[in-house]
C-alpha positions in Angstrom: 0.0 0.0 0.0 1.3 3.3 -1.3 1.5 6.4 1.2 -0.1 9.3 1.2 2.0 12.1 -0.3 3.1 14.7 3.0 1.3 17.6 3.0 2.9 20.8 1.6 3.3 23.9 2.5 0.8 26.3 0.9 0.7 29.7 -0.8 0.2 33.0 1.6 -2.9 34.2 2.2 -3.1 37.6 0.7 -5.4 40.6 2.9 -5.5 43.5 1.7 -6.3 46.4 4.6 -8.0 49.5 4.0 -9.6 52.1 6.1 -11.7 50.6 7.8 -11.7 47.3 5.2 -9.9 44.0 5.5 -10.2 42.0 2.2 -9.3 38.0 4.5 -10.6 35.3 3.2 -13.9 33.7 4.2 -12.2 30.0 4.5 -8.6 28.8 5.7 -7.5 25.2 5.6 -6.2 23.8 8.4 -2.5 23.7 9.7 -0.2 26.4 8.8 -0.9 29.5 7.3 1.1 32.7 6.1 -1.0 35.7 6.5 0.3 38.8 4.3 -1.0 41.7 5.1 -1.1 44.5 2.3 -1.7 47.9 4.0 -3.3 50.2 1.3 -4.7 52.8 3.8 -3.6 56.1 5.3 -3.6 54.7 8.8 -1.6 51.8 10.8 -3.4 48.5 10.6 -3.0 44.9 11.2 -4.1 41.2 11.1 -5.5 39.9 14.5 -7.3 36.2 14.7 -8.5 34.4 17.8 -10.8 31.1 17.7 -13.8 31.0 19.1 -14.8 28.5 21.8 -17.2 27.4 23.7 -20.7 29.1 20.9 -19.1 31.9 21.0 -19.6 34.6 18.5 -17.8 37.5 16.8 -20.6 39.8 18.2 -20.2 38.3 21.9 -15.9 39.4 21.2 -17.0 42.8 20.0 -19.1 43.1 23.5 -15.8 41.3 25.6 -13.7 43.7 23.9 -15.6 46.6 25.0 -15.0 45.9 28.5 -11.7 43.5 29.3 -9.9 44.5 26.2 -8.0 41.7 23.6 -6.3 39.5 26.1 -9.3 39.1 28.5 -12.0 38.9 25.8 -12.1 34.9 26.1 -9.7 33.1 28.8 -9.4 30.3 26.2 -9.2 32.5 22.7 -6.1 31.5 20.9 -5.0 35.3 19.4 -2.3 34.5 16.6 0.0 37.4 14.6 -0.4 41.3 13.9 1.1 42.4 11.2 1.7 46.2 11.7 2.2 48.5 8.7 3.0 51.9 6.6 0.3 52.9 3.7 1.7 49.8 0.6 3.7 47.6 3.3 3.8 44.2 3.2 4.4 41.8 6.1 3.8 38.4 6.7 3.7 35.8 9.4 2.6 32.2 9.8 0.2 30.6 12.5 -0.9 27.1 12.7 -4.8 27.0 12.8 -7.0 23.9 13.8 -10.3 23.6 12.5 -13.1 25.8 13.8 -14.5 29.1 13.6 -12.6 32.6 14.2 -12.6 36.5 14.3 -10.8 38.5 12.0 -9.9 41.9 13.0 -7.9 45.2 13.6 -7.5 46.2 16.9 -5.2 49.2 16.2 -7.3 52.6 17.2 -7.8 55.3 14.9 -6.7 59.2 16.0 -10.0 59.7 17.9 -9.2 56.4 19.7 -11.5 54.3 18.2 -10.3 50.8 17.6 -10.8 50.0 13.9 -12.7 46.8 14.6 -15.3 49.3 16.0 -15.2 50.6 13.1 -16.3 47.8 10.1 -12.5 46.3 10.5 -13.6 43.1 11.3 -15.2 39.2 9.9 -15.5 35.9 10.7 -12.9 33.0 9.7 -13.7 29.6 9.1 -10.6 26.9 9.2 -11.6 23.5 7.5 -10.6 19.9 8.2 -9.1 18.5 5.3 -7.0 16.1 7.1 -3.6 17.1 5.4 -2.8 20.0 7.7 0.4 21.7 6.1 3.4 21.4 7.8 4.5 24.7 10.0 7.2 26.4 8.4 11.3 26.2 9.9 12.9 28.9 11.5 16.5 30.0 11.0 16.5 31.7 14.4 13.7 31.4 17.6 13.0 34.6 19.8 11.6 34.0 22.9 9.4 36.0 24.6 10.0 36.0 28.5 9.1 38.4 31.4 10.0 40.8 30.9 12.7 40.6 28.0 13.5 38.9 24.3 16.0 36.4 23.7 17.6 35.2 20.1 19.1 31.7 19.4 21.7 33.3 17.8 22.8 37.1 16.4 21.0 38.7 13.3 22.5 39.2 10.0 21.0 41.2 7.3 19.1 39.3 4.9 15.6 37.0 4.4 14.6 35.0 8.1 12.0 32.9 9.5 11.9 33.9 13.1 10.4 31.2 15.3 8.3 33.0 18.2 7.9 31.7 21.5 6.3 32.9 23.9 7.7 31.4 27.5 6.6 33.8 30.2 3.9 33.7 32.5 1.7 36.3 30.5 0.5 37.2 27.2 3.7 38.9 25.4 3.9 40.5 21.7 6.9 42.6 20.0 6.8 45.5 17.4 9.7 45.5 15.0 10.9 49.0 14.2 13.9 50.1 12.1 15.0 53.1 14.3 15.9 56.3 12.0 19.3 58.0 13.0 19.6 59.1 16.3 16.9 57.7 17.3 16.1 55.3 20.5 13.3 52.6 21.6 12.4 55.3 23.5 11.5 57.7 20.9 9.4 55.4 19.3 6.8 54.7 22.6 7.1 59.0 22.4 5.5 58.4 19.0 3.4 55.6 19.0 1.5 55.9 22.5 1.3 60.3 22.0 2.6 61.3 18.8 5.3 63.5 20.2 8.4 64.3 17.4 8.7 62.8 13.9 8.8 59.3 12.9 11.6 57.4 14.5 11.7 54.6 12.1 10.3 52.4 9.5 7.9 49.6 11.2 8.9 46.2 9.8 6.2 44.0 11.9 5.8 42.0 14.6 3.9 39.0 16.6 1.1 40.3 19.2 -0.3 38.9 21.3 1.1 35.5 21.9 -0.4 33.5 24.6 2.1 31.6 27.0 3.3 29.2 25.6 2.0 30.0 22.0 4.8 29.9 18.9 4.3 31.5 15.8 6.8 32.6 13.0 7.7 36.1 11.6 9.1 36.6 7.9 11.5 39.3 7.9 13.4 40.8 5.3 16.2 43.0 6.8 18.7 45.4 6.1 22.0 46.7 8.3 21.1 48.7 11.1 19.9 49.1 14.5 15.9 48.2 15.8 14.0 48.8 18.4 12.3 45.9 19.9 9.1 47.1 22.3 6.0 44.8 24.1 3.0 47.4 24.2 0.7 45.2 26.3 -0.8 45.5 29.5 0.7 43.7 32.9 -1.6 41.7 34.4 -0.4 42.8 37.4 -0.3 46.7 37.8 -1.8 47.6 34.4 1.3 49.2 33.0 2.9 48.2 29.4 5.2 45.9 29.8 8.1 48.1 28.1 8.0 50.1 31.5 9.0 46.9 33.0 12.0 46.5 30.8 10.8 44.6 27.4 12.1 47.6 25.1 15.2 46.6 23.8 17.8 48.2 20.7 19.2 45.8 18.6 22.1 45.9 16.2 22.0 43.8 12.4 24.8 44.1 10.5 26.5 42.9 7.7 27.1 38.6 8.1 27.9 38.7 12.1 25.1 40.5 13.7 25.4 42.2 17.1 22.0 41.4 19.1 23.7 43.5 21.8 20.5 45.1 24.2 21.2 49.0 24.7 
């Protein structure tokens, strides 16, 4: 008896975003997926997913989210990649999805602080047994999450990577990927991103967010020489404060075939 042929890996799922529109497919296969977001819109904007359990719907997250806020919305929702990104950016990141229903949405909040999902940015997902789940992609370097700080395998060199995500801390943990502009810190981008104080301190490449403990998910990055900033924007569970005030903003140095990861 002949065996079946392994499963391979499939084409990205394209999603074009636009204010307030995200173009995601209706249906995913099971196993892993590469989700590219296409930002063709004026504002940020980015590609969040979490299964829903227990009859849940995408109206009962929209009324979670109102009160407990992404991380709290269901104890058991598993919340896979956001893809940050400038007006024509493309990012991309793979999650490993089991069969069942999910919500599709952008949590980022517009200038009047309006998250977008409030605003139409959002749809349901359905992920189909087909009982040939693709195989998750291989990573050329992990970074793992921890509390309250990020850890690589190995140092960064310019060039095309898979990074593997884990997530080994005790809470949920994300990280934005920002190329800093000269003379600028880690710091200057929280100035800009939390209350738009100063100019643009860099070019956002992407990032995972939020990753549940435990979770692992993998971030395509295409990078050139020079230094990044490396923040987590969420909550503590603790004391409410983000957890870059506890210490998970860190600089980063890629260079040219041996890559610095030196924390600043």
């Amino acid at each position: 008896m002949s065996r079946a042929a392994p499963a391979r890996r499939r084409r990205p799922s394209r999603s074009p975003a636009r204010d307030y529109v995200l173009d995601s497919p209706d249906t995913l296969p099971e196993g892993a997926v590469t989700l590219r977001l296409v930002n063709q819109g004026k504002e940020f904007h980015h590609i969040w997913i979490a299964r829903l359990e227990g009859g849940r719907t995408v109206e009962d997250v929209l009324a979670a989210l109102k009160t407990h806020g992404p991380c709290q919305a269901g104890s058991r929702m598993l919340v896979v990649p956001m893809l940050p990104g400038l007006k024509a950016a493309r990012n991309s990141a793979t999650v490993t999805l089991v069969p069942g229903n999910y919500i599709v949405a952008c949590l980022i909040p517009s200038p009047d602080g309006m998250p977008h999902l409030m605003k139409g940015m959002v749809r349901p997902l359905t992920v189909v047994k087909t009982g040939r789940p693709a195989p998750a992609p291989e990573g050329d370097v992990i970074m793992t999450l921890r509390d309250y700080s990020f850890f690589f395998s190995r140092p960064l060199a310019a060039g095309t990577h898979v990074i593997e995500v884990r997530n080994e801390g005790t809470q949920w943990h994300e990280f934005e990927l920002v190329q800093l502009a000269p003379g600028k810190t880690p710091q200057d981008v929280v100035a800009f991103i939390d209350h738009g104080i100063g100019s643009p301190p860099g070019l956002p490449i992407g990032g995972v967010s939020p990753l549940m403990p435990g979770g692992v998910s993998w971030f395509h990055a295409d990078l050139q020489p020079g230094r990044y900033a490396l923040i987590c924007f969420l909550p503590d569970r603790k004391d409410g404060k983000q957890h870059f005030e506890h210490g998970m903003m860190q600089e980063i140095e890629v260079g040219e075939g041996l890559a610095a990861t030196a924390a600043r």
